[in-house]
N, C-alpha and C positions, 0 to 999 in steps of 0.2 A: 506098506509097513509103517506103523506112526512108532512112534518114539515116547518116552514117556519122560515129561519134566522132573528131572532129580531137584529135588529142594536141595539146596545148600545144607552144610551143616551148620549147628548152633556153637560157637565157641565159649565155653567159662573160661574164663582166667581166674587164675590163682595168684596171687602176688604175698611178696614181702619182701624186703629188704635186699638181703644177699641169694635169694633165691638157688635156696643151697639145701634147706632140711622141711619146713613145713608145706611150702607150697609145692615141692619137685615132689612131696609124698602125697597134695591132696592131688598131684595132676595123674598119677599113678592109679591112687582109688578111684578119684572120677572116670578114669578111661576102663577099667573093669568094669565098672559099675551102669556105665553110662545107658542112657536111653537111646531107643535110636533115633539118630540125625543129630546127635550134640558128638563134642571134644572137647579134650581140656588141655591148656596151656599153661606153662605158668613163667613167671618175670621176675627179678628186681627192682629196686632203684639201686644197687649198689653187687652187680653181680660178682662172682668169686671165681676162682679158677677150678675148684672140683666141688662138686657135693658134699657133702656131709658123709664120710665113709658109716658110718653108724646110723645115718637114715636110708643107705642102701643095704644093710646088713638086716636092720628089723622089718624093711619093707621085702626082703626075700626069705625071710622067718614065715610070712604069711602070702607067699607064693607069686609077689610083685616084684618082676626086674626093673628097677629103673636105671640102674648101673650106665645106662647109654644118654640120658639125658644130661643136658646142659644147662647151667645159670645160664640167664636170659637178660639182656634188658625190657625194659618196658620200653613201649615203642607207641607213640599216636595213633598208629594202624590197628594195634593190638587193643587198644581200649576203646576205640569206635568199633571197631568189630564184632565187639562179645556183648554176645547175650546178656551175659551177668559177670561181673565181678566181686572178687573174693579175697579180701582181705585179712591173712592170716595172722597177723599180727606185726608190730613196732618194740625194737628195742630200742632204735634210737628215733627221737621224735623228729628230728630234723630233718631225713633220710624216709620220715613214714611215707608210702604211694596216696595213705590217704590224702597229704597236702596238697596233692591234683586228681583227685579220682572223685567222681559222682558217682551217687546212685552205686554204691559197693555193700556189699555186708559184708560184714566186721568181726569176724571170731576170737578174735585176739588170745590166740595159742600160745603156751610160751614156748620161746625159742631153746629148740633140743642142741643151739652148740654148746659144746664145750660140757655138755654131764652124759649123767654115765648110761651104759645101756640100757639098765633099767627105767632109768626115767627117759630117755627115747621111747621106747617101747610104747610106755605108757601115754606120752604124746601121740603116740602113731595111732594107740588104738582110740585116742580122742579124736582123731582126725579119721579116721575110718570113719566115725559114727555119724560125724556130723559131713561129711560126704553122701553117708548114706540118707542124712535127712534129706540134703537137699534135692537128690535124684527124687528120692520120695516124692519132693515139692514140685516136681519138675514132670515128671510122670501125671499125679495130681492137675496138675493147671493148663496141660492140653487141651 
């Protein structure tokens, strides 16, 4: 009986800051959406004690539970590992992941704390899109 080598899977990460609202929502769309042999993770540099309750309220609007994820920190292992990273954006510069991250693409979302649902929403479904491109991209370049 032979066996058949499972490739690994591909990791994106998703980062920002408090890893609370833009990237625990792209890690959400990326794992529906994904291709197969990728997952998505995502970090901070400055993690939080709970989500973003209003980025797991419009990401179960449009049929994603992330209610069970965790802020993360970013980790060494975590940014050698992936595939690609994804940087959602910086509200405070000092704190941005870009100041150690190569080789990231850069969306620079704005950050959904602290407004109101409606403009969550509206972030999430920008973040949905551009999820979607990049599976697109990623599909594409196999």
């Amino acid at each position: 009986m032979r066996f058949l080598k499972r490739e690994p899977e591909k990791t994106i990460l998703f980062v920002c800051i408090e890893n609370a609202g833009r990237s625990q929502m792209a890690e959400g769309f990326f794992n529906k959406y994904a291709p197969k042999g990728y997952k998505a993770i995502s970090a901070g540099t400055k993690p939080v004690s709970q989500i973003n309750p209003l980025a797991v309220e419009v990401m179960r609007e449009v049929g994603i539970d992330i209610s069970n994820q965790k802020s993360k920190d970013i980790t060494e292992d975590m940014i050698r590992n992936s595939a690609k990273i994804v940087n959602m954006g910086c509200m405070e510069r000092d704190s941005c992941p870009t100041l150690f991250l190569h080789n990231f693409l850069d969306r620079n979302i704005e950050d959904p704390k602290d407004k109101p649902i409606g403009k969550v929403e509206e972030i999430r479904n920008e973040i949905n899109q551009r999820v979607k491109e990049l599976v697109a991209g990623l599909k594409t370049s196999k």
